[in-house]
N, C-alpha and C positions, 0 to 999 in steps of 0.2 A: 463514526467513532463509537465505540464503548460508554456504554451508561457507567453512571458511578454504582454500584451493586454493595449496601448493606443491609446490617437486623438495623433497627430502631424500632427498642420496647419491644423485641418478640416479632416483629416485622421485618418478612425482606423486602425491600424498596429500592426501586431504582429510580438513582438522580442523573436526567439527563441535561449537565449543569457546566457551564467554566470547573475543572478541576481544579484554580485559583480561586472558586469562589470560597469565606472562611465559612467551617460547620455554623458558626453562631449565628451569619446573616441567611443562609439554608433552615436553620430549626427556626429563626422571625419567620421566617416567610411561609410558616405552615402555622394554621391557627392552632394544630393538635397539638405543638412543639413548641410553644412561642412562652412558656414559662422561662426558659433563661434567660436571664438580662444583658443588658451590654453594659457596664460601667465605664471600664478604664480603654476598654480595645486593647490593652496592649499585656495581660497575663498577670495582672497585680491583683486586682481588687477581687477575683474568683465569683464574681455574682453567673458567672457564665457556666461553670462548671458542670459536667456532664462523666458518666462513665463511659469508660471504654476499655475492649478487649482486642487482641488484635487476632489477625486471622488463626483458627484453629487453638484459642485458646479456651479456656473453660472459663465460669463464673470465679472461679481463685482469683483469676487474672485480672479480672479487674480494678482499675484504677480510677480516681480524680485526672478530668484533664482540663485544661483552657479551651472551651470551643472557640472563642473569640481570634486565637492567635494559630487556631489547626485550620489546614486548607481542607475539601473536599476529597481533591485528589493525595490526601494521607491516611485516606477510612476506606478506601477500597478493600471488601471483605471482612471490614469489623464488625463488633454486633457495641450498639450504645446504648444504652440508657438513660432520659430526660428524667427530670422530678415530676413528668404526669407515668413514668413506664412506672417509678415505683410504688403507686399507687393505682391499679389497673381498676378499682371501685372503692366507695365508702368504709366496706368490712375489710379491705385489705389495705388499708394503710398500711406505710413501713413503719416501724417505733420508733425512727426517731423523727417522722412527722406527728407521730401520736404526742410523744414526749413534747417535742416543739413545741406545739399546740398547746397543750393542756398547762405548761408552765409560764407560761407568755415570755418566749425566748423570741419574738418576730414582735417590733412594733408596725415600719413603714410597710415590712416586708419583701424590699427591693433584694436585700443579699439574701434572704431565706431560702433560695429556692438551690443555691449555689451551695450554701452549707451544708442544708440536706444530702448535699450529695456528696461533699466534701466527708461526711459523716457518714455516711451509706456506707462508701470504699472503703473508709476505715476499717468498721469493723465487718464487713464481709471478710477481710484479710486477718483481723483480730476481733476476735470475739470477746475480748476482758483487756481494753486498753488501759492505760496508768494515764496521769494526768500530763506526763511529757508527752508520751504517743496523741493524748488527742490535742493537746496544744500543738503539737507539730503538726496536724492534720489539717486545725483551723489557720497555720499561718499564713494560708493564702487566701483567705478569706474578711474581707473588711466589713466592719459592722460597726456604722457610726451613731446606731439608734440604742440598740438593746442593752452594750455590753455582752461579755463574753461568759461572764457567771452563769448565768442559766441556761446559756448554750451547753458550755461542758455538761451542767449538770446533767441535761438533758441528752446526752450522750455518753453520759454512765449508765444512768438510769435506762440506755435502750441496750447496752453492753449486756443486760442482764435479762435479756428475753432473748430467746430462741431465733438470728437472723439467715435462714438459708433459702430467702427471698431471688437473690437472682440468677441461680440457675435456671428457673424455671421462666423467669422472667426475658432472660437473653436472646432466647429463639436459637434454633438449630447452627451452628457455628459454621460460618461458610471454610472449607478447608483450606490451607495455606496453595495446593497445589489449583485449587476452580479461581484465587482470586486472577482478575484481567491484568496482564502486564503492562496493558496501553490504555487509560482512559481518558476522559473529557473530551470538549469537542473540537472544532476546529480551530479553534481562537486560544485554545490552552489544553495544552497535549502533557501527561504527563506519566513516566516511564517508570514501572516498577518493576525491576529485574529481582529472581528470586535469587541470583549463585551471584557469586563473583565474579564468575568470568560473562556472565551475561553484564552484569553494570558494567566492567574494566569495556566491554564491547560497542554499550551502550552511547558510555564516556567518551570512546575514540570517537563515535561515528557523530556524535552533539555537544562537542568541547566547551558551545555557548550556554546550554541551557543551565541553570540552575541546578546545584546538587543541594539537595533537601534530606536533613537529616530530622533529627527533632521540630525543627521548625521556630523556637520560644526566640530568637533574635528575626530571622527573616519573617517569619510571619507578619511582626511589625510591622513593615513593611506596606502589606495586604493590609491588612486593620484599621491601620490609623494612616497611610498616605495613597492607600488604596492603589500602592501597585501593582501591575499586571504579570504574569509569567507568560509567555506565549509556549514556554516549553520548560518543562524540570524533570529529577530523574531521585525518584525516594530511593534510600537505602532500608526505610525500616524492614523491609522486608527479604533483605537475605541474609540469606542460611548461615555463612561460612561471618559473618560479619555480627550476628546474634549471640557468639559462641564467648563465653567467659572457661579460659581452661589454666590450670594450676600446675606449673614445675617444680624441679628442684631450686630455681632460681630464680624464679618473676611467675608473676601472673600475667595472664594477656587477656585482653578486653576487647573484643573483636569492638571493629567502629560504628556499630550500629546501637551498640548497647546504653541502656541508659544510664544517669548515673541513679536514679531509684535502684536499678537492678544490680548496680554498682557499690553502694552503701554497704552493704552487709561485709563485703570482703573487706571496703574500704576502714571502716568500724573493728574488725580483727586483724587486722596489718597494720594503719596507722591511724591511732582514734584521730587524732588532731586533724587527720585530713576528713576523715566523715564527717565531726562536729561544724569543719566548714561547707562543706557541699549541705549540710540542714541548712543554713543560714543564706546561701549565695541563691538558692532555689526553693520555692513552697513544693510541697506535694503535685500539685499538678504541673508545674514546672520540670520536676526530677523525672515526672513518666513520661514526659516529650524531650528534653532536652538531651541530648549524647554525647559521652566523653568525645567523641572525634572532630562533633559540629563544635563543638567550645575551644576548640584546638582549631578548625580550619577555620575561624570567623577570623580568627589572628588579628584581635581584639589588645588593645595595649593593657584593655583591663578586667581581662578575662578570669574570672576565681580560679579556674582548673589550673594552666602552665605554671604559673609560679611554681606550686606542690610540686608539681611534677617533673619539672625542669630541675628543681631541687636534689629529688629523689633519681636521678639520671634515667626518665621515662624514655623509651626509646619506642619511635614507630613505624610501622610499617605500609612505605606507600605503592602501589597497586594499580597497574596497566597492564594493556595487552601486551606489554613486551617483558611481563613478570614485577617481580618482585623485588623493592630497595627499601633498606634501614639506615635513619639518621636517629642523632640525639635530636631529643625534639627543642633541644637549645638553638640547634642549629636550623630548625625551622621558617623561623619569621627572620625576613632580611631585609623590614622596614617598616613604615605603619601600614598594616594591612598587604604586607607583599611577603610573600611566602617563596617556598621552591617547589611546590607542590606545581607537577605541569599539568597541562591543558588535560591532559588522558588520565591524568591519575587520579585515587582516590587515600583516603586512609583508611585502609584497612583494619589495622590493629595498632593498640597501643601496650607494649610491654613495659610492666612496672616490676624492678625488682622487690625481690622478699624482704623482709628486717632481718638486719643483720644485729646479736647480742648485743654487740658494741655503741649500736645503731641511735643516737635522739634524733627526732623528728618534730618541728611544730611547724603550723603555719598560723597566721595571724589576717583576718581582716580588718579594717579601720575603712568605715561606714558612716553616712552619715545616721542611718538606722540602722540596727542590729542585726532586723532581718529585711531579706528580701529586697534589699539592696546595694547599686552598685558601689563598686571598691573606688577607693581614696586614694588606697596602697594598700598593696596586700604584699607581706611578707614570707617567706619558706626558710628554714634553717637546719640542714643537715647534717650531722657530725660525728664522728667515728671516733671513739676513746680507747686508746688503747695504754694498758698502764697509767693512766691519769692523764694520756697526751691527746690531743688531737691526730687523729693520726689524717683522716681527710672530710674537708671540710667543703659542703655547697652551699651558698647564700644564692635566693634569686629572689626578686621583686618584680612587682606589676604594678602599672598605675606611676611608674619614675621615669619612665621612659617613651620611645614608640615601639618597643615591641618591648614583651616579658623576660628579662634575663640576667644572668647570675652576673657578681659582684667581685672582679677578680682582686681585687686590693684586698676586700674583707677576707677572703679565704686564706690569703699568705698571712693577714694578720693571726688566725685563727691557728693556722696548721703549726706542729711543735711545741703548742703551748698551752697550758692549762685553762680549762673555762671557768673564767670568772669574773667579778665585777673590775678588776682591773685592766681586761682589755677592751672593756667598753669604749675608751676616749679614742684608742687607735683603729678598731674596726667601725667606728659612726664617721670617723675623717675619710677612711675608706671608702664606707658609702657614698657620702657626701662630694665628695673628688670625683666619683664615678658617673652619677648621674647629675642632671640638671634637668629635673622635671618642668611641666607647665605651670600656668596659672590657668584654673578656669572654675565654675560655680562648685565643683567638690570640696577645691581647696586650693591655694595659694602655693606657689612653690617653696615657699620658706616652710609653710605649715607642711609639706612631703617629706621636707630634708629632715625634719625635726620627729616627723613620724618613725620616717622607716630609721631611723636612728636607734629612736627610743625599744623599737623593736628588739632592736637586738639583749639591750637589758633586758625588755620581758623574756627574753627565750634565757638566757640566763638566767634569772630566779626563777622561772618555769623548771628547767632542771633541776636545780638546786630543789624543788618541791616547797618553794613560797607561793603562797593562794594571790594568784594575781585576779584582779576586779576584771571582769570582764564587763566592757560598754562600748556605745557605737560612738567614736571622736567627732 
């Protein structure tokens, strides 16, 4: 079988390993690599964190990612970087281990090694971040010794020195077309088709094996209950599934894409839906996770479908016998039972344009603010036309066993003006519709009274009243 073939630190090395073994227990197990920690196992606390690039990309391209929660066989052909690559001697420290250092941002120094790098990515990508940019960098990283003050500081203060550290540092970029299609060994095989029609083939001929996108839910798995795959099949690396392309009428987000690489359009189409993919994901979460794997986990409380079911996403699913579009409402036909068959995959998700007429919010309700999962999460979509409703989509997560819209609210909605008056007939609506669980997030009484509530914040939300944003 195929060694696993990547750089680390400027190095190409070959691991001849389980391609289910995780990155994080591979760089312990090397005493040159063993600066990352293990904290949480499971992509919370970022003491693991490590860069990465993926095949054929350049030093731009790198990112913060979870080692803890990434297999082996998802680095076929990357080039990484630990916090000993960024500092290859004494005189070439990076600035912001200088800065660390020299401010006393590191007391126990168990997350130091995680932030560093968390902080590297940064600003390799941004060379003059603002204090939202690097808060949003650190929220995947916990620090329960130092506080966060002299961190930021210490990564302003590296913002402002000269960082063109790892190109140089990355090693020769193995090409997208040398990476192995088959690695690991006999006990865990795992399949990287680069086209479409190579995975839709792949798919037909291994129906059972694991389809591995980002990995940040399955991973778990590996991590912390130390599952085995004896067989999986990556999508990150094909072509036709990378591709983010823009029409007259929708964007489409091939299924491989992430939602980091997603944000920027997401952020110019509809804020409200980027301000929540910041919140449902840290940094190194968003550059492993994938809008298609957060749709085929078909998860009851998955942050992505609500929006999207919402906004009438449509997607497209992918076998060798071609090519079929559903609403992706119509997706999940129970907790965790989909339509998606044995051969297929998700290829693309189309999201229409905003339309003038168009309001859009989504709302999460957490027991933390960030980087945690949904209670309920709300979506509310609505077409004005003349002062009317002309078409209206309500959907929720978190109410049900699968994600989806709310037909009593809509009829209350549609015809009639938005305002705090029909609040009391679209929350009955709600309420008539679902009958959520009980379980440690929240109580069912406390869902009904959430997603209720909801619908007045989306009301004075339009209206342009400063709603308090807080985790319930």
């Amino acid at each position: 079988m195929n060694p696993i073939r990547f750089h680390i630190n400027g190095r190409l090395t070959e691991a001849f390993v389980r391609a289910d073994m995780t990155v994080l227990e591979w760089l312990r197990s090397n005493p040159q690599t063993c600066g990352s920690k293990e904290g949480c196992a499971e992509g919370d606390c970022g003491a693991c964190s490590i860069l990465l690039a993926n095949p054929g990309s350049d030093a731009g391209d790198f990112g913060a990612v979870n080692s803890c929660i990434m297999l082996m066989g998802q680095i076929e052909g990357c080039s990484l970087i630990t916090v000993e690559g960024l500092s290859p001697n004494e005189s070439e420290r990076h600035p912001v281990q200088v800065d660390m250092a020299e401010n006393g941002s590191s007391q126990c120094g168990f997350c130091t090694p995680g932030i560093v790098m968390s902080l590297a990515g940064l600003l390799n990508r941004n060379s003059n971040p603002n204090d939202e940019q690097i808060h949003d960098a650190l929220a995947g990283n916990l620090c329960r010794c130092t506080g966060y003050r002299p961190i930021v500081e210490a990564a302003k203060s590296a913002a402002d020195k000269s960082i063109d550290r790892l190109a140089k540092l990355a090693g020769s970029a193995i090409a997208s077309d040398d990476a192995s299609n088959v690695i690991g060994n006999e006990d865990s095989v795992f399949f990287r088709p680069k086209t479409l029609t190579e995975l839709c083939t792949i798919r037909s001929e291994h129906p059972s094996a694991a389809l591995l996108a980002g990995g940040t839910d399955l991973g778990l798995g590996v991590a912390e209950a130390k599952t085995r795959w004896p067989m999986a099949i990556v999508t990150a690396g094909v072509g036709e599934m990378l591709q983010i392309n823009e029409y007259d009428d929708h964007i489409s987000f091939g299924g491989a894409v992430t939602w980091e690489r997603a944000l920027p359009y997401l952020h110019r189409l509809y804020p409200s839906f980027a301000t929540m993919v910041r919140r449902f994901g840290s940094t190194q979460v968003r550059n492993m996770g994938t809008i298609a794997g957060n749709i085929g986990n078909a998860s009851p409380i998955g942050d992505g479908p609500p929006a999207l079911i919402a906004l009438g996403a449509i997607i497209v699913l992918a076998s060798v016998d071609g090519e079929r579009e559903i609403l992706l409402e119509d997706f999940c036909t129970g907790y965790r039972q989909t339509v998606l068959a044995d051969d297929e995959v998700i290829s693309q998700i189309k999201l229409p344009l905003p339309k003038a007429s168009q309001q859009f919010r989504v709302y999460k309700i957490s027991k933390r603010y960030d980087q945690d999962i949904s209670t309920v999460c709300g979506a509310f979509s609505i077409e004005i036309v003349d002062g009317i409703i002309a078409n209206a989509h309500v959907a929720f997560g978190g109410m049900a066993a699968t994600s989806q819209r709310c037909p009593g609210a809509e009829a209350a909605l549609n015809g009639n003006q938005l305002g705090m008056e029909l609040i009391e007939a679209v929350s009955a609506a709600i309420n008539a519709h679902f009958s959520p669980l009980d379980d440690w997030r929240g109580s069912a009484k406390y869902r009904d009274v959430v997603a209720a509530n909801l619908f007045e914040r989306f009301v004075r939300d339009v209206a342009g009243e400063t709603v308090e944003v807080m985790a319930l």
